[in-house]
MOPAC internal coordinates of N, CA, C and O (Angstrom, degrees):
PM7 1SCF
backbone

  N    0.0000 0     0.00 0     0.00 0    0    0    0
  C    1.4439 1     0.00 0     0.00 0    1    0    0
  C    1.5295 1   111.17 1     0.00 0    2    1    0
  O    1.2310 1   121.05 1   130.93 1    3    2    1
  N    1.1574 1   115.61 1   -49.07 1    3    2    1
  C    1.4844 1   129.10 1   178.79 1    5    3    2
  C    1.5304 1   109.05 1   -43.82 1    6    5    3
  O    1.2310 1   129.39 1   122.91 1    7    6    5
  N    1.7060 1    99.50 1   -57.09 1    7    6    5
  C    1.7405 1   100.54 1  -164.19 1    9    7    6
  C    1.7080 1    94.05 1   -82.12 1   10    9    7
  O    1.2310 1   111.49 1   178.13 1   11   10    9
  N    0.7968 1   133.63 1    -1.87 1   11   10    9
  C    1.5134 1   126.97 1   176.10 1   13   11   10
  C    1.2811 1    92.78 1   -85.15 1   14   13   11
  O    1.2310 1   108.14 1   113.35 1   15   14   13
  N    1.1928 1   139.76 1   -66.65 1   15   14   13
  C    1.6117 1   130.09 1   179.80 1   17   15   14
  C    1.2523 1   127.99 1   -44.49 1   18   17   15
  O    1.2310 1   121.93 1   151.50 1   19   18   17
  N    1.3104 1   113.92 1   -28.50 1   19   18   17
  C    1.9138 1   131.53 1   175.73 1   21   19   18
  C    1.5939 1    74.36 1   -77.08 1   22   21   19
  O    1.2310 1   120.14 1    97.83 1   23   22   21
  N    1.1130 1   117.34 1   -82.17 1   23   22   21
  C    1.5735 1   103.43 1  -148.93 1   25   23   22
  C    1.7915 1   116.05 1   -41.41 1   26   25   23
  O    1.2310 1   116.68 1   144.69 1   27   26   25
  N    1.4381 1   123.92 1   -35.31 1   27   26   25
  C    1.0833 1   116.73 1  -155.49 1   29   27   26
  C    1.3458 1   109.36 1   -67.83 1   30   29   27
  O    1.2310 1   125.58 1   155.70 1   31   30   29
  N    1.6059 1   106.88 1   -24.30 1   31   30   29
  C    1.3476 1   114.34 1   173.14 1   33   31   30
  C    1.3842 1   129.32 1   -73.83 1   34   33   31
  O    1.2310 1   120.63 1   141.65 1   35   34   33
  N    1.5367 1   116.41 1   -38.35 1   35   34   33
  C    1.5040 1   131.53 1   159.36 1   37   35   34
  C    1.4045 1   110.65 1   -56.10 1   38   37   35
  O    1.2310 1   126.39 1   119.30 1   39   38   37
  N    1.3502 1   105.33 1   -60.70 1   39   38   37
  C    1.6281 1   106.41 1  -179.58 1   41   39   38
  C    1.6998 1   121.52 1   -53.09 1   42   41   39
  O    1.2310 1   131.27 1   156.50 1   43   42   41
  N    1.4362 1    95.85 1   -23.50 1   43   42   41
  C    2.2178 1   103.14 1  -174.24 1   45   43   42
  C    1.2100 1    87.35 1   -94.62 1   46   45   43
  O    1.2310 1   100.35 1   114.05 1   47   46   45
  N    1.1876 1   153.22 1   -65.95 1   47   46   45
  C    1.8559 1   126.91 1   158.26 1   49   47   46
  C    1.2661 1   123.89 1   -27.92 1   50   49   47
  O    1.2310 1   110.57 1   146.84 1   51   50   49
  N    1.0532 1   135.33 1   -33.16 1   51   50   49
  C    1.4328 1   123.18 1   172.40 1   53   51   50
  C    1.2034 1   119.11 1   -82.65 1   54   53   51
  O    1.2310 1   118.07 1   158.55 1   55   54   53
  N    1.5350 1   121.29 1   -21.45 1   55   54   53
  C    1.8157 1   149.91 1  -172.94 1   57   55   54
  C    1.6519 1    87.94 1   -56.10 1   58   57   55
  O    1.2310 1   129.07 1   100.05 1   59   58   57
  N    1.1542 1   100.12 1   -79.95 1   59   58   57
  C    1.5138 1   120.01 1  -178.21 1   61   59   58
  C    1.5336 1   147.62 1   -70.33 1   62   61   59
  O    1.2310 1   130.21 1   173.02 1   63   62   61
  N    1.7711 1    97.91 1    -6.98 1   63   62   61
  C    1.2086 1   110.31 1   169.01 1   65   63   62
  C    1.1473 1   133.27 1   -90.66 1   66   65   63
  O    1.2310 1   112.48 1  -150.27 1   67   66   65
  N    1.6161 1   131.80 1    29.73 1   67   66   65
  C    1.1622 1   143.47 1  -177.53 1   69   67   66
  C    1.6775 1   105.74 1  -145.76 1   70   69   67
  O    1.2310 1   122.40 1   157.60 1   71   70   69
  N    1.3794 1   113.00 1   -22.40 1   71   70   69
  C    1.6098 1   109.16 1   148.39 1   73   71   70
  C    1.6645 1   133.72 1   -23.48 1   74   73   71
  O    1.2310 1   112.00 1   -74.81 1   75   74   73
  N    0.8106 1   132.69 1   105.19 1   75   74   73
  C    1.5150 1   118.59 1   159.09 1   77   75   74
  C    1.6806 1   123.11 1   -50.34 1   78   77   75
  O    1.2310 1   123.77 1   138.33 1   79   78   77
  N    0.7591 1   110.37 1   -41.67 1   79   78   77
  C    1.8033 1   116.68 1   160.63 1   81   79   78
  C    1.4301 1    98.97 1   -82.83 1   82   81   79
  O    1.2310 1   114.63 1  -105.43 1   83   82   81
  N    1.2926 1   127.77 1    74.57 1   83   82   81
  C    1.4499 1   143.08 1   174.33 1   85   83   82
  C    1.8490 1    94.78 1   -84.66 1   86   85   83
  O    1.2310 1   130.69 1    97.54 1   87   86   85
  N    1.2880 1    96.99 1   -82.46 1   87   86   85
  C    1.4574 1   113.67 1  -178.61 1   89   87   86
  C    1.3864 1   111.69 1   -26.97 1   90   89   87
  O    1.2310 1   114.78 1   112.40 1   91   90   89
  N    1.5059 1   127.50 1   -67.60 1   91   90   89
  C    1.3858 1   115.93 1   163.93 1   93   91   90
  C    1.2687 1   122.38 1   -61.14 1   94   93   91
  O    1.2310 1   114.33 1   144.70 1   95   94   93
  N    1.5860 1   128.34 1   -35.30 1   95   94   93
  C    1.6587 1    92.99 1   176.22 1   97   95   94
  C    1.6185 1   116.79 1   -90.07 1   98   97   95
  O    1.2310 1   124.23 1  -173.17 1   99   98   97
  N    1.3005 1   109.48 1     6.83 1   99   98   97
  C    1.4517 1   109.19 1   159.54 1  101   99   98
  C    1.7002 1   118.87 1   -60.11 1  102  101   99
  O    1.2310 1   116.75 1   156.28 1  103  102  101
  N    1.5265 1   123.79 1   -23.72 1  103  102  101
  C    1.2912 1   124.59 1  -156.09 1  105  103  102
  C    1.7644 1    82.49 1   -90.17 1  106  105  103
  O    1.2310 1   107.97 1   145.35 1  107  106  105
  N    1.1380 1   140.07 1   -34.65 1  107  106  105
  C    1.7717 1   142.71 1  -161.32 1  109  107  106
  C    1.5733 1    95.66 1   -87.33 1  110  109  107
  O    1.2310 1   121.40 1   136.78 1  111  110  109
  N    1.8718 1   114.92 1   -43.22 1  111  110  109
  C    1.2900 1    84.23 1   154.53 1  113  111  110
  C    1.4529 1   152.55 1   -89.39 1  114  113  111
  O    1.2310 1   130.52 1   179.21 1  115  114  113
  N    1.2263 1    97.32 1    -0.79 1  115  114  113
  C    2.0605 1   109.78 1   167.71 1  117  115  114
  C    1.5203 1    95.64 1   -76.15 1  118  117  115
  O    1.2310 1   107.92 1   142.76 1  119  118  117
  N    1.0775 1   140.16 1   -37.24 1  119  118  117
  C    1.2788 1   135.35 1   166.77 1  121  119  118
  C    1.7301 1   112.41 1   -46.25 1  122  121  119
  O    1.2310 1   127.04 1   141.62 1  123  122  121
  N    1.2901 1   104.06 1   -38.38 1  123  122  121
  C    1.8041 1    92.47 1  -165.54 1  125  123  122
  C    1.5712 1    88.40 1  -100.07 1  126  125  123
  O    1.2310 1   111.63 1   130.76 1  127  126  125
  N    0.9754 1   133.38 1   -49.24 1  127  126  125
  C    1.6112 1   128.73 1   171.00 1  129  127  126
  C    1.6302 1   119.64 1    15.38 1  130  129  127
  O    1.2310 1   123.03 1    92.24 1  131  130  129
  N    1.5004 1   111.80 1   -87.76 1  131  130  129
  C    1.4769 1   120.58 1   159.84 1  133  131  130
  C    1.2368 1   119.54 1   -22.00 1  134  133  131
  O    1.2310 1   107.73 1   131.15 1  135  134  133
  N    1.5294 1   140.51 1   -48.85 1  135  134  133
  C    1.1748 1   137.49 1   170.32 1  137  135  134
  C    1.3816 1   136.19 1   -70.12 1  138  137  135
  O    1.2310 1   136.66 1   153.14 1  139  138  137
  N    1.1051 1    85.34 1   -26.86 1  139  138  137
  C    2.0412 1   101.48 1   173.07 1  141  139  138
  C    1.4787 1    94.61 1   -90.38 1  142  141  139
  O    1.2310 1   116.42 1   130.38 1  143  142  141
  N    0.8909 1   124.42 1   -49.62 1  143  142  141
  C    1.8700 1   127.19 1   178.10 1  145  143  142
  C    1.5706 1   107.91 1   -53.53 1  146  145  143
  O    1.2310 1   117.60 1   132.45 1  147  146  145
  N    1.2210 1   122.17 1   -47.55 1  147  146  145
  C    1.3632 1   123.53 1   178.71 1  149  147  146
  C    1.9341 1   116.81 1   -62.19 1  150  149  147
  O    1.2310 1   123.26 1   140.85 1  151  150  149
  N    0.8714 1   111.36 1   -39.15 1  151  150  149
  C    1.5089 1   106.59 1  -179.54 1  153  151  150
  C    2.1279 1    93.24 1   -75.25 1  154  153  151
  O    1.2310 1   125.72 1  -175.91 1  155  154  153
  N    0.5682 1   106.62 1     4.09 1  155  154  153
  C    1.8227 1    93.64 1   173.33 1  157  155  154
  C    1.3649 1   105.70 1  -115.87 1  158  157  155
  O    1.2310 1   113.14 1   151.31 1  159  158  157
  N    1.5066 1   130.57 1   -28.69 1  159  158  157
  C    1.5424 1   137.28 1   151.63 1  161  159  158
  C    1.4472 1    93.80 1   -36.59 1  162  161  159
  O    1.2310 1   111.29 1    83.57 1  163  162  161
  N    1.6546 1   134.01 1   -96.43 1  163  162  161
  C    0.5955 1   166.59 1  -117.11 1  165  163  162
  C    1.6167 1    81.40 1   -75.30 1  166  165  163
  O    1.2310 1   122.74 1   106.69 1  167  166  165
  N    1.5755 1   112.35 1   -73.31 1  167  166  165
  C    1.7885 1    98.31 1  -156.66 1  169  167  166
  C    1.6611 1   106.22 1   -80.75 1  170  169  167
  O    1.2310 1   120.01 1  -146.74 1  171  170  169
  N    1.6678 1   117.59 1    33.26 1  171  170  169
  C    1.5982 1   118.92 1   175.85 1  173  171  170
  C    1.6060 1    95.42 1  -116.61 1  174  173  171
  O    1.2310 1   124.56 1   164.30 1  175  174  173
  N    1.1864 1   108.85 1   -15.70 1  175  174  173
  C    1.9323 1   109.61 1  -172.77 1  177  175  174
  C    1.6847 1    93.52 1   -64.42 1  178  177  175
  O    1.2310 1   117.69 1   174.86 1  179  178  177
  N    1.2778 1   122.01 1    -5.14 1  179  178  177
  C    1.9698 1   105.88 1   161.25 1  181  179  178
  C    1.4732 1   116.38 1  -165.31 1  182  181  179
  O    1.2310 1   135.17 1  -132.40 1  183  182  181
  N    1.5131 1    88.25 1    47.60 1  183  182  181
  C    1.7338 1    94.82 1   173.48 1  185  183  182
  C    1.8892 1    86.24 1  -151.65 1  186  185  183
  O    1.2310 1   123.78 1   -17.70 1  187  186  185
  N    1.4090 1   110.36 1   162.30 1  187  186  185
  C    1.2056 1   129.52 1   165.74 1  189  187  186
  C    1.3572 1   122.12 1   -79.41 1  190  189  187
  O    1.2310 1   119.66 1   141.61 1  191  190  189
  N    1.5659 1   118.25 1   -38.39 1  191  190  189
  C    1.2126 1   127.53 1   164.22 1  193  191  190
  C    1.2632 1   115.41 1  -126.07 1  194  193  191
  O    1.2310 1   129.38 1    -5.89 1  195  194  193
  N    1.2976 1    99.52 1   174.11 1  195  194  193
  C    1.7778 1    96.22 1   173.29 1  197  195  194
  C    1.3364 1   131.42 1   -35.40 1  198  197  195
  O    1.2310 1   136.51 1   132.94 1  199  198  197
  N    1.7528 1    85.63 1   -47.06 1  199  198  197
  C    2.2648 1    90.31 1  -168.73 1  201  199  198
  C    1.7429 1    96.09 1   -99.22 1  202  201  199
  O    1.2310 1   114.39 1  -172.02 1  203  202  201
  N    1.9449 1   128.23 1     7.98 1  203  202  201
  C    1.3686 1    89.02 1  -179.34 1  205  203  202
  C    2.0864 1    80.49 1   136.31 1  206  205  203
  O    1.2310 1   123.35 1    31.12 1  207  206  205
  N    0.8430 1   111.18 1  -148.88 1  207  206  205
  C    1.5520 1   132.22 1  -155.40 1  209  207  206
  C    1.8572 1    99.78 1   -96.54 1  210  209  207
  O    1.2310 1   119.65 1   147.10 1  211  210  209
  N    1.0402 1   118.28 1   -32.90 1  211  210  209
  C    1.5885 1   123.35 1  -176.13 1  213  211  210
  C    1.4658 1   113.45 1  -118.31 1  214  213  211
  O    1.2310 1   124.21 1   -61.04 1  215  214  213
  N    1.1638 1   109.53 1   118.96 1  215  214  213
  C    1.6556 1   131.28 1   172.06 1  217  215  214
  C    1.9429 1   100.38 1   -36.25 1  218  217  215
  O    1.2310 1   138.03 1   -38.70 1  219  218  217
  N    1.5724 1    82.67 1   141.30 1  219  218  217
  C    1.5791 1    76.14 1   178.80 1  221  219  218
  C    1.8770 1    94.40 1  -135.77 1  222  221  219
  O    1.2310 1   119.76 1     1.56 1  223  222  221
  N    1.3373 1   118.06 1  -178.44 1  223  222  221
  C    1.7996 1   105.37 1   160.32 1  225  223  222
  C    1.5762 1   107.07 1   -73.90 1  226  225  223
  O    1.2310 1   107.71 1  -160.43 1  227  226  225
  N    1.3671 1   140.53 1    19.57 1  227  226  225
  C    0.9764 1   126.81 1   144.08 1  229  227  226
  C    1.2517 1   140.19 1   -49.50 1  230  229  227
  O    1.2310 1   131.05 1   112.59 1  231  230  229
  N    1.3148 1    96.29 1   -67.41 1  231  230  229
  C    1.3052 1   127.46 1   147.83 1  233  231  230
  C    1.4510 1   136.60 1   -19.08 1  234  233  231
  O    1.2310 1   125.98 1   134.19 1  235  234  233
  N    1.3204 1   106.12 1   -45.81 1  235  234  233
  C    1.3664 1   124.10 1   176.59 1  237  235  234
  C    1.6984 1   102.49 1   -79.22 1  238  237  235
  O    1.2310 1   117.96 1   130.76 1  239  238  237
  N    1.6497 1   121.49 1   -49.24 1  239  238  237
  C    1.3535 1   111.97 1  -136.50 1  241  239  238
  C    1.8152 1    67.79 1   -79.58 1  242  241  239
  O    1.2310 1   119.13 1   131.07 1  243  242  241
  N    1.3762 1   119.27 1   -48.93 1  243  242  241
  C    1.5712 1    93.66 1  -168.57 1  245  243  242
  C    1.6346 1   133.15 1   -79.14 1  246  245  243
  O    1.2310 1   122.17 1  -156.77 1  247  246  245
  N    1.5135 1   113.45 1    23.23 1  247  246  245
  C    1.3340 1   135.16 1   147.86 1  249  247  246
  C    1.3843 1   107.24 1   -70.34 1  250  249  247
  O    1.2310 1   117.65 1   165.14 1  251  250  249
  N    1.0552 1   122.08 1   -14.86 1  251  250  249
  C    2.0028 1   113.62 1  -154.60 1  253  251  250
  C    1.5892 1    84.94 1  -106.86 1  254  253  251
  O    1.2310 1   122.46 1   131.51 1  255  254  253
  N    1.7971 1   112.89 1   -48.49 1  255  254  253
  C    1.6939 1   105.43 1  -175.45 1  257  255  254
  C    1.5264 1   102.56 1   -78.34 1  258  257  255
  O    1.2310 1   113.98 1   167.98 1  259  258  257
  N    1.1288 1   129.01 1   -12.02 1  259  258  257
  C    1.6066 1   112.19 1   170.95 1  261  259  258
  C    2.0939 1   101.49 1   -79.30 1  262  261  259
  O    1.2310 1   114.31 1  -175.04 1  263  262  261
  N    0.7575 1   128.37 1     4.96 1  263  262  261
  C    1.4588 1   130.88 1  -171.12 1  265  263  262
  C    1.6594 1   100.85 1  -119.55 1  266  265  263
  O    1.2310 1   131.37 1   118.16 1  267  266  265
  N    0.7860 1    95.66 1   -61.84 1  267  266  265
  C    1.9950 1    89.78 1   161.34 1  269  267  266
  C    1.2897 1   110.17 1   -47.90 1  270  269  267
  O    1.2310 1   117.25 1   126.06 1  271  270  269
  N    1.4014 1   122.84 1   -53.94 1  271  270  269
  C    1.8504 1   107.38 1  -149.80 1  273  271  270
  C    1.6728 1   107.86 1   -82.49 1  274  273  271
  O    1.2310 1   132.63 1   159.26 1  275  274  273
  N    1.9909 1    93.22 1   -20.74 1  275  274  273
  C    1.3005 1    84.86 1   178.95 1  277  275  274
  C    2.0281 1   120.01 1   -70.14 1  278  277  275
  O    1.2310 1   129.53 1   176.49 1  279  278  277
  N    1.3034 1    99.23 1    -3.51 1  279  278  277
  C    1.4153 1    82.85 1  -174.83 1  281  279  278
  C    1.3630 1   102.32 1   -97.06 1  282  281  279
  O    1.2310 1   111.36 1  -174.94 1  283  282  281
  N    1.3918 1   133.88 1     5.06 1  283  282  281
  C    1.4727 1   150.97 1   166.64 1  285  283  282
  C    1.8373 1    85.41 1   -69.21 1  286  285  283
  O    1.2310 1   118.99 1   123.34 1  287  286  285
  N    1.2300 1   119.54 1   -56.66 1  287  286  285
  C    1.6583 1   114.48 1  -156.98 1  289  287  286
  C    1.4519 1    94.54 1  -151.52 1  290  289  287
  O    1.2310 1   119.65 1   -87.44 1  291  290  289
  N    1.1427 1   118.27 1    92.56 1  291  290  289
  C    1.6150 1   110.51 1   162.61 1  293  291  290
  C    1.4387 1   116.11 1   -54.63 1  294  293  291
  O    1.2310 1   120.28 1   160.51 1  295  294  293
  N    0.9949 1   117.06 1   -19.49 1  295  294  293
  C    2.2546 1   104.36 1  -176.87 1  297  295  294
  C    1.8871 1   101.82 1  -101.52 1  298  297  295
  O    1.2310 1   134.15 1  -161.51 1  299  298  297
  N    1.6361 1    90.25 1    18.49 1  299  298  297
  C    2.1101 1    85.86 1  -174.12 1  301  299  298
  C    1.1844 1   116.81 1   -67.48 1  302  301  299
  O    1.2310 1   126.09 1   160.17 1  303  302  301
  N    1.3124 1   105.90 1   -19.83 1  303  302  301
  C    2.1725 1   122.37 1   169.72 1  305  303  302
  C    1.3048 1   121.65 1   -77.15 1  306  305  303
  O    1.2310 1   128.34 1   149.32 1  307  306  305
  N    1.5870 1   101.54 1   -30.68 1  307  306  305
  C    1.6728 1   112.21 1   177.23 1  309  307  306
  C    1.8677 1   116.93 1   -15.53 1  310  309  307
  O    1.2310 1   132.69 1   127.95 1  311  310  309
  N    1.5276 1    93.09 1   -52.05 1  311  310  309
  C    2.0967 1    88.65 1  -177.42 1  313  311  310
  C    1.3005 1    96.11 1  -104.66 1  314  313  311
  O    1.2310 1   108.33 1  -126.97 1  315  314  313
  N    1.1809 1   139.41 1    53.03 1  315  314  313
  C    1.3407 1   143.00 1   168.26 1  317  315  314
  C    1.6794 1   118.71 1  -121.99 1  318  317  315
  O    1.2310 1   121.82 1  -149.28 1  319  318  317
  N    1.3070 1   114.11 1    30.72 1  319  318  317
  C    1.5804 1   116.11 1  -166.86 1  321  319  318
  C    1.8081 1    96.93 1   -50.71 1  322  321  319
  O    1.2310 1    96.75 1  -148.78 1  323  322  321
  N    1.2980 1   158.77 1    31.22 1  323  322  321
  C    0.6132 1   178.82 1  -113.88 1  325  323  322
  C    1.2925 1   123.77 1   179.39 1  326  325  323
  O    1.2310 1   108.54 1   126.85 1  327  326  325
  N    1.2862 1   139.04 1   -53.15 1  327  326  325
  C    1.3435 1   166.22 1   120.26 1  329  327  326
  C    1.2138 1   130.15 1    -2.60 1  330  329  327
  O    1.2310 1   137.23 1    98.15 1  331  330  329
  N    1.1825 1    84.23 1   -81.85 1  331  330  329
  C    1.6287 1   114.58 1   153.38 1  333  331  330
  C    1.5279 1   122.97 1   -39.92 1  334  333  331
  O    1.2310 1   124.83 1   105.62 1  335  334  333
  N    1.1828 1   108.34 1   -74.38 1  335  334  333
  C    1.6781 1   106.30 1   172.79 1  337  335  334
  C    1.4264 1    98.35 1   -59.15 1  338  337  335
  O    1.2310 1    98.23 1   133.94 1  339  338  337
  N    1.2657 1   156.56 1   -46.06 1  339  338  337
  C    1.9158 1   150.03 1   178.64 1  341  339  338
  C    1.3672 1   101.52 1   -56.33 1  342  341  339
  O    1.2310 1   110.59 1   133.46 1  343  342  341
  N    0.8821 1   135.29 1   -46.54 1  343  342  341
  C    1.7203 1   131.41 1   179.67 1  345  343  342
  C    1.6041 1   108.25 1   -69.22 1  346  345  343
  O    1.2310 1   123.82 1   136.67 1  347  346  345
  N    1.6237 1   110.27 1   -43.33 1  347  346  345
  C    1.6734 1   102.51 1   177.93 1  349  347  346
  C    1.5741 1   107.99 1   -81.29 1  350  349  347
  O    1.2310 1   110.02 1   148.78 1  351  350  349
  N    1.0630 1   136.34 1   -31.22 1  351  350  349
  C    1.2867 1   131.99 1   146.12 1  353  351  350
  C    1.8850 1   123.72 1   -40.74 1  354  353  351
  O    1.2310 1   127.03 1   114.18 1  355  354  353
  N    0.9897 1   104.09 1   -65.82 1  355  354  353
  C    1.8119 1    91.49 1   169.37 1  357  355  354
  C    1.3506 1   115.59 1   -54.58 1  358  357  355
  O    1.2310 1   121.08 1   151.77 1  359  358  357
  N    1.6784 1   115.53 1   -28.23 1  359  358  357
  C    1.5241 1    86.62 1  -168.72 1  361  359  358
  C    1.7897 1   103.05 1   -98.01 1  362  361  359
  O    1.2310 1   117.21 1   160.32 1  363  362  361
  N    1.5548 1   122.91 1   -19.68 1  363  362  361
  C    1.6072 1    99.25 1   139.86 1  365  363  362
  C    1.1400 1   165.54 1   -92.39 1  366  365  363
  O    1.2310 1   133.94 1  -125.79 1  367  366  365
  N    1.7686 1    90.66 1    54.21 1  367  366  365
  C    1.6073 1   109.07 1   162.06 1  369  367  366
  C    1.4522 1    99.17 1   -60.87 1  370  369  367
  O    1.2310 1   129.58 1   -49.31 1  371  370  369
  N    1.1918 1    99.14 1   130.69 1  371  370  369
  C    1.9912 1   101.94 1   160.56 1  373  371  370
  C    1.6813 1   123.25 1   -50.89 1  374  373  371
  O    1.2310 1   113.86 1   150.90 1  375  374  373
  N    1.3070 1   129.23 1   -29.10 1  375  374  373
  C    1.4945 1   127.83 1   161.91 1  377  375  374
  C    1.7396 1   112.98 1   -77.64 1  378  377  375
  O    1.2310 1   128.73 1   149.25 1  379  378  377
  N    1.0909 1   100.79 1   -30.75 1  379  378  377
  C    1.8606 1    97.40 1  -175.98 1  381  379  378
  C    1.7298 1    94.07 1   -97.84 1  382  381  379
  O    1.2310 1   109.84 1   136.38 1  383  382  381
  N    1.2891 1   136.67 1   -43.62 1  383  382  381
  C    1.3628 1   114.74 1   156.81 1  385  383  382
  C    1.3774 1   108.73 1   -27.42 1  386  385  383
  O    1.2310 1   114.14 1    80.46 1  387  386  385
  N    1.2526 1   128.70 1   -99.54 1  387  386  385
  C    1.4927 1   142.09 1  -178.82 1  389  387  386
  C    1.3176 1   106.99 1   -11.45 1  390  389  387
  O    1.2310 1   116.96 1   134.52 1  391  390  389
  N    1.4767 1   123.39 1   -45.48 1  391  390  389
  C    1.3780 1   131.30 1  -164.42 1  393  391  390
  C    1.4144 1   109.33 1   -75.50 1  394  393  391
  O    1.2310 1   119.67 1   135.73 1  395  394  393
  N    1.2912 1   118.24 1   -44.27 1  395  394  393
  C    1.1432 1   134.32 1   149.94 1  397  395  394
  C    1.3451 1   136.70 1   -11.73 1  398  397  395
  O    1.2310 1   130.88 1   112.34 1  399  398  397
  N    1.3212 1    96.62 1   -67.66 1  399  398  397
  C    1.3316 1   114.22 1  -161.01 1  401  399  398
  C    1.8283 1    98.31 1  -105.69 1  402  401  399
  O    1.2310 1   117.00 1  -160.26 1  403  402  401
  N    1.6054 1   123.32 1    19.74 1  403  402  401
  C    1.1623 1    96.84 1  -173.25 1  405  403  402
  C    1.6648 1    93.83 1  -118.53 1  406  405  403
  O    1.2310 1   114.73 1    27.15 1  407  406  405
  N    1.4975 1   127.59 1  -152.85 1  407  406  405
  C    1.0466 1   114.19 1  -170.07 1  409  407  406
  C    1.4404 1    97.82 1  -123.84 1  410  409  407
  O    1.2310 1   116.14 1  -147.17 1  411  410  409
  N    1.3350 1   124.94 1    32.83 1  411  410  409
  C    1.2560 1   127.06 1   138.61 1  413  411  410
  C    1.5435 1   122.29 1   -79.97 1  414  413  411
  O    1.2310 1   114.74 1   179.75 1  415  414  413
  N    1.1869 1   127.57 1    -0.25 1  415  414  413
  C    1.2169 1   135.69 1  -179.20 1  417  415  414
  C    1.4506 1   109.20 1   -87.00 1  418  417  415
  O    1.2310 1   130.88 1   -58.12 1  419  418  417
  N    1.4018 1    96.61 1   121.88 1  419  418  417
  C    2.0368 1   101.91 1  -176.44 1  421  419  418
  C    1.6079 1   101.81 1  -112.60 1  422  421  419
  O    1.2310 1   129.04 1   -69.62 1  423  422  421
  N    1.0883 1   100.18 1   110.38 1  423  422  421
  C    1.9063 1   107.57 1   179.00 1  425  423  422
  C    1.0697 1   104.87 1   -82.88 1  426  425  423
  O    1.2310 1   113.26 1   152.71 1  427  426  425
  N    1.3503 1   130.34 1   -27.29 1  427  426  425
  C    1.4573 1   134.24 1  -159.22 1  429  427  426
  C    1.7204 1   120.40 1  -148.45 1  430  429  427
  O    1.2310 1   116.51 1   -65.89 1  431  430  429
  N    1.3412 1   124.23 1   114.11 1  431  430  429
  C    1.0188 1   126.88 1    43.05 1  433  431  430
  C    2.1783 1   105.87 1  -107.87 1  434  433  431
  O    1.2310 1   123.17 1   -18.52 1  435  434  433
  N    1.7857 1   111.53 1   161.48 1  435  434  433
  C    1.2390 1    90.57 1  -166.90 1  437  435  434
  C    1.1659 1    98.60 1   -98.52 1  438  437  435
  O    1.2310 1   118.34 1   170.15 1  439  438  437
  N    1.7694 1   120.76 1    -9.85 1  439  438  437
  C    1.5383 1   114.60 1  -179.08 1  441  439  438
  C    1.6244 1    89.53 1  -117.70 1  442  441  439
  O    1.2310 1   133.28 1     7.45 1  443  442  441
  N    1.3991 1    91.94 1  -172.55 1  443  442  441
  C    2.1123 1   108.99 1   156.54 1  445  443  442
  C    1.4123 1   108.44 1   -26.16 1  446  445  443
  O    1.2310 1   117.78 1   -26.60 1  447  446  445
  N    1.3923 1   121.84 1   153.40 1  447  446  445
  C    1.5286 1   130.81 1   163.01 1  449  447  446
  C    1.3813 1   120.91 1   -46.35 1  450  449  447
  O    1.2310 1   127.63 1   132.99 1  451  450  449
  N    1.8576 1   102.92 1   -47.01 1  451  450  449
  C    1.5812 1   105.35 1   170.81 1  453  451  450
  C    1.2564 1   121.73 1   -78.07 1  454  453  451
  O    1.2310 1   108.14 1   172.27 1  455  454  453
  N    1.4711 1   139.77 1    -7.73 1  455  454  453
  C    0.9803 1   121.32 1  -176.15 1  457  455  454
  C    1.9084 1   123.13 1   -73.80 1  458  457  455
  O    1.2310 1   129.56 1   -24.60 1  459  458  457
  N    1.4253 1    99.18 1   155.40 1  459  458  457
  C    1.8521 1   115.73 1  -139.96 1  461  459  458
  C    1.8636 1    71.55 1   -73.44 1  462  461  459
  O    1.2310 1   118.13 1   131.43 1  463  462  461
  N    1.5443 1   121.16 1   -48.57 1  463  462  461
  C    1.6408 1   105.36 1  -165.17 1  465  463  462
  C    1.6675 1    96.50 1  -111.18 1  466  465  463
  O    1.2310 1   111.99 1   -56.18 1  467  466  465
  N    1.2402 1   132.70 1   123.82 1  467  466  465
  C    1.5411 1   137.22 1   163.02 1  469  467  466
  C    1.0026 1    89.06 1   110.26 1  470  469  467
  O    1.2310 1   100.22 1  -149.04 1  471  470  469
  N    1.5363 1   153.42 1    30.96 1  471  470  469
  C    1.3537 1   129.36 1   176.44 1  473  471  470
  C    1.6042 1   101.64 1  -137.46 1  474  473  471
  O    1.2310 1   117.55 1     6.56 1  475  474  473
  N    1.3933 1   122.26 1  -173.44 1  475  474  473
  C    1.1968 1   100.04 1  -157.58 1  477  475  474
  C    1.5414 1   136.19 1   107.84 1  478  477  475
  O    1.2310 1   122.86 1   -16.54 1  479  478  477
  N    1.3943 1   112.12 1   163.46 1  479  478  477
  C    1.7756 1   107.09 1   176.40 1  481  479  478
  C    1.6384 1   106.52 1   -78.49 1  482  481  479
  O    1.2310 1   123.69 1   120.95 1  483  482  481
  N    1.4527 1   110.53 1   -59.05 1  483  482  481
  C    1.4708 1   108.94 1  -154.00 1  485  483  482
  C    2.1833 1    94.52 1  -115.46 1  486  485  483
  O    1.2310 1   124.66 1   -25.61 1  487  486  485
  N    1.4174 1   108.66 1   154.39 1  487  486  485
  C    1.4994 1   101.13 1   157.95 1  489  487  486
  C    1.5034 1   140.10 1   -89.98 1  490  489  487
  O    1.2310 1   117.34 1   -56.62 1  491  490  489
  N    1.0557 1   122.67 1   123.38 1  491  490  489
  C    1.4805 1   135.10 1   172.99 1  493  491  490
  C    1.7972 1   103.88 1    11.39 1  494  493  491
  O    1.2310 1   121.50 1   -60.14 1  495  494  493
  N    1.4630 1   114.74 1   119.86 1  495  494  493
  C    1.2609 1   117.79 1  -179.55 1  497  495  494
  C    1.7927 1   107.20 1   -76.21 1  498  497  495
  O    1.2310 1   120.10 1   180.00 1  499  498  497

């Protein structure tokens, strides 16, 4: 259930990021955002991670769609204090810190070369 919910969000960024009408169906998905975002608020208000006390690949795949959407909308976490602390928590794990910060880390591009949003040389200023 979990990774189907990460996905719907990864997967509706990828739906739409090779569209030419990107820009408009980007606005239907910042519209649905909040709702798929809210059931993971909701099941972190008394767990550390998704499944409980230990990192799982849950965890991860929905670290990767909270890092995508934010470059769709940097303030899309804004009512998510919840979120927020799970994303700064995954990324100071001491191996994904490291990973982070080294220059094996590729921020960019987040889709295909052609795609109209994540693709490309550099990301959206």
């Amino acid at each position: 259930m979990l990774e189907g919910a990460v996905l719907d969000i990864r997967l509706g960024v990828s739906r739409i990021a090779y569209n030419k009408e990107f820009e408009t169906l980007k606005v239907g998905f910042l519209n649905q955002l909040p709702g798929m975002l809210k059931m993971f608020e909701n099941r972190l208000s008394h767990k550390i991670y998704l499944n409980g006390d230990n990192v799982t690949h849950v965890d991860f795949m929905l670290y990767d769609a909270l890092d995508v959407v934010l470059y769709m909308d940097p303030k899309c976490l804004d009512a998510f204090p919840k979120l927020i602390s799970f994303k700064q928590r995954i990324e100071n794990l001491p191996p994904i810190k490291n990973y982070l910060n080294s220059d094996r880390h590729i921020k960019w591009p987040l889709q295909g070369w052609s795609a109209i949003f994540g693709g490309g040389d550099a990301p959206p200023k």
